[in-house]
N, C-alpha and C positions, 0 to 999 in steps of 0.2 A: 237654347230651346230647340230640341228637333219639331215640333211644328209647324208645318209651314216650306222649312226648307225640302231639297231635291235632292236623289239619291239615285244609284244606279248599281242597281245588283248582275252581275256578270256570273252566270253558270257556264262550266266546261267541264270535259271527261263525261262523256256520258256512258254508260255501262253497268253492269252486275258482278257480285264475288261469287264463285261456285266452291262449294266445299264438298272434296270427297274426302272418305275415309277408308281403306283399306286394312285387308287383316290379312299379313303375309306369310307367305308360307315359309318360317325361318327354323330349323334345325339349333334351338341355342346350346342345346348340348357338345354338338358337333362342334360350334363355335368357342366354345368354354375348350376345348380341349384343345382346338387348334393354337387359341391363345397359351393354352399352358407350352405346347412346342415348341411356340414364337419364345417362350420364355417372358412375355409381356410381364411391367409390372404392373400391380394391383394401382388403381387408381382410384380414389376415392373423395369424397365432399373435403376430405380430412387436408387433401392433397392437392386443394384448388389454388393454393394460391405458388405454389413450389416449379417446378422448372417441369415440361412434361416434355418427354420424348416419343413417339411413337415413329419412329422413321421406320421401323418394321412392322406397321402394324397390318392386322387383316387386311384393310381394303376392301372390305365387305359391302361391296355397294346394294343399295334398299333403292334408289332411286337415282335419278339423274344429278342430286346434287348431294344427297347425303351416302355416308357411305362408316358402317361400324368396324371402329378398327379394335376393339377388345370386348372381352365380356368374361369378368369372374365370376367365380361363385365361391363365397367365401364363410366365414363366420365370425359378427362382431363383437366388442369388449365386451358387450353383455351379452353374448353366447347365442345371440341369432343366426338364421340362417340367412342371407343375403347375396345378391347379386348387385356386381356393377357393371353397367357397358359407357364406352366413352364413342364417340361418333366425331368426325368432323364434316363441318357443310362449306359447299362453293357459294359464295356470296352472290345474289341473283342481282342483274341490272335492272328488272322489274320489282321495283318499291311494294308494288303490290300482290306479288309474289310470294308466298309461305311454304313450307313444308316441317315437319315435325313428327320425329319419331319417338314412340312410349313402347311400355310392356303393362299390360292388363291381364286379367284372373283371365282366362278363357269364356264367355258365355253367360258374364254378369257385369253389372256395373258398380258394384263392389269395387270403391279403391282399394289399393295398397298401400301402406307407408310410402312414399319417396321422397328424394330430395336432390332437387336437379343443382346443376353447378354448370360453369364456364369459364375456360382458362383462354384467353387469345383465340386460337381457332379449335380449341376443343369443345366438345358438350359432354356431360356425362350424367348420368342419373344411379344413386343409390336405392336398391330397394329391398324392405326387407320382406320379407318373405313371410314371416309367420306360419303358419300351418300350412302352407301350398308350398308344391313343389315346381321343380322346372316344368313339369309333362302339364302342370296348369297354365303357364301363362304364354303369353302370343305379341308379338310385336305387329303395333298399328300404325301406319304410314297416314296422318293427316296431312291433306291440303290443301291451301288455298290460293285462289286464281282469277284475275279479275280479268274479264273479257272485255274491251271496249267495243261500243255501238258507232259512237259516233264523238268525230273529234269539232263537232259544231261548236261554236260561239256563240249565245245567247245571252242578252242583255236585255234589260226591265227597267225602265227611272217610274220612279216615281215618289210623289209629294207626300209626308207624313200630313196627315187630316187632322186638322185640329176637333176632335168629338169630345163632343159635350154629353158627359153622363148624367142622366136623368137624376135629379138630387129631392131629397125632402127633410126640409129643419124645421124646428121646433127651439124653442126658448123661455121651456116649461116653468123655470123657478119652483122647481118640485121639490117636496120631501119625500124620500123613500127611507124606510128600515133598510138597514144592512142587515147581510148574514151574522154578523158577530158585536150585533153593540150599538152603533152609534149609529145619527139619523146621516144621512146623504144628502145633500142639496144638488139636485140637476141643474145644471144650470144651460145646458146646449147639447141637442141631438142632430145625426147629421146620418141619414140612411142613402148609399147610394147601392148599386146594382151587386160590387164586391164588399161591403162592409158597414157595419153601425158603430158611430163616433159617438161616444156617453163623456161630455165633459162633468165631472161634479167636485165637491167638496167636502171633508165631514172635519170634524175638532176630534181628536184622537191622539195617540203615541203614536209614532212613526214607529213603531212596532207594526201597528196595525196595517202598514200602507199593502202590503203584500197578499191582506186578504178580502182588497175592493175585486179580486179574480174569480173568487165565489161568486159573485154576484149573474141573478140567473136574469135572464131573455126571455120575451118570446113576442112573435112576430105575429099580428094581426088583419086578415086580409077583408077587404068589403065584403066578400061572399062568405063571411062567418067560420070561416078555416083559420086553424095557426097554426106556425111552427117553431119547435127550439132553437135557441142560438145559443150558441157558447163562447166567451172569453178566450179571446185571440193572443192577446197581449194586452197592456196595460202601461203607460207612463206616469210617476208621481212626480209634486214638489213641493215645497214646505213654504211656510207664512206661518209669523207669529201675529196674532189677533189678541191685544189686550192680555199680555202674556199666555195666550193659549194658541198651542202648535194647530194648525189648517193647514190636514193635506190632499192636496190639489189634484186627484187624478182624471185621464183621459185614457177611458176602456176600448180595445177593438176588439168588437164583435164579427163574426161571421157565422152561416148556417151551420148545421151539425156535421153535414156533408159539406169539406172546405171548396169543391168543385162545383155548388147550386149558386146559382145567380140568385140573388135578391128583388122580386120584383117588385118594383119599386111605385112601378103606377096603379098598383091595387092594394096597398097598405094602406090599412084606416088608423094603426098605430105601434106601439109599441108597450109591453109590459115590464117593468125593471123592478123587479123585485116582489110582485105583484101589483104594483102601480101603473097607473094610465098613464103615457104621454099619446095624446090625439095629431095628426098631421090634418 
């Protein structure tokens, strides 16, 4: 049981992430061709898992830690036009530290096809192109950066409160119609702030157990207001009676809005099915 007992919640790191986004001024034409000089190979999703080499590659530094060392532009099995760049990044001692480089349409937010990959210390991204050309897309430098405020220590105990939710039962011995057949016997209602407990019974095929969920609500306040409830869930269980199957359910109800409190000290009652249960 946590009520009762003492606990002590300790907060540290205190601070904010700042996320910029950048849209760099990169020539990837220029870089498609220098790659072709380097004689780089094509590197693709196809080729993630295979031995990669770039010991010659661009070095194309975007940032302090990333840095694009190829970029094709190619055409795939089924005859797209495509590009792939592969990047490798310095691994940051700040855990909370990110940076991440894309290629986007120039001027929209219209994705592209892609599909990123990772080999040990490579990144690479396939993209295909579809009707856009190089002179449309632009590579965007995101990052993220957490600043700290303050390396204080702060600590909170405190005692789980044992609270007593406001309850209202009833031990109708009702008959209600069901939606599909057979009469219902209430035999226990239990309204608290989050939920309305309908224990009942009806003689039936256990066919039928799954459609005590139909069963409709509605909530009645002193000042002549109500509102619907609807079938939350529901649990059955079987008893034979004089060779006839009694199946045993317990409905949970809650309001239509699963976020409304149930106010529980101005209910004069409840309706199941059309039928009165009175608190």
């Amino acid at each position: 049981m946590l009520v009762g007992q003492e606990y002590t919640l300790t907060l540290s790191g205190f601070g904010y992430t700042e996320h910029n986004e950048e849209t760099l001024d990169i020539d990837i034409a220029a870089l498609i061709e220098q790659t072709q000089e380097a004689a780089l190979d094509l590197i693709t999703a196809n080729d993630m898992r295979s031995e990669i080499n770039l010991e010659n590659g661009l070095g194309y530094e975007v940032s302090d830690k990333i840095s694009i060392e190829s970029v094709h532009e190619y055409i795939t099995e089924d005859g797209e036009n495509a590009v792939s760049f592969v990047t490798t990044q310095e691994s940051s001692e700040n855990r909370h530290s990110y940076q991440n480089l894309f290629l986007r349409v120039k001027d929209s937010t219209s994705p592209i096809h892609t599909m990123s990959w990772n080999n040990n210390d490579f990144n690479g991204t396939d993209i295909i192109l579809g009707d856009y050309t190089l002179d449309d897309l632009e590579f965007v430098l995101n990052t993220s950066e957490f600043s700290s405020i303050s390396d204080e220590v702060v600590e909170f105990t405190f005692t789980v409160p044992d609270v007593q939710l406001p309850t209202l039962s009833a031990q109708p011995d009702l008959e209600v119609p069901s939606n599909f057949g057979p009469v219902f016997n209430i035999s226990h209602v239990d309204v608290n702030p989050l939920q309305i407990n309908i224990v009942g019974s009806f003689e039936g095929d256990s066919s039928d157990a799954n459609q005590v969920a139909d069963t409709t609500v509605e909530i009645l306040y002193h000042d002549g207001s109500s509102t619907q409830a609807s079938v939350r869930g529901h649990g059955q269980s079987y008893s034979m009676t004089d060779g006839d199957t009694i199946i045993n359910f317990d409905l949970k109800v809650s309001q239509e809005n699963d976020l409304d409190i149930i106010d529980v000290e101005n209910i004069s009652g409840i309706l199941i099915n059309g039928e009165l249960v009175e608190f």
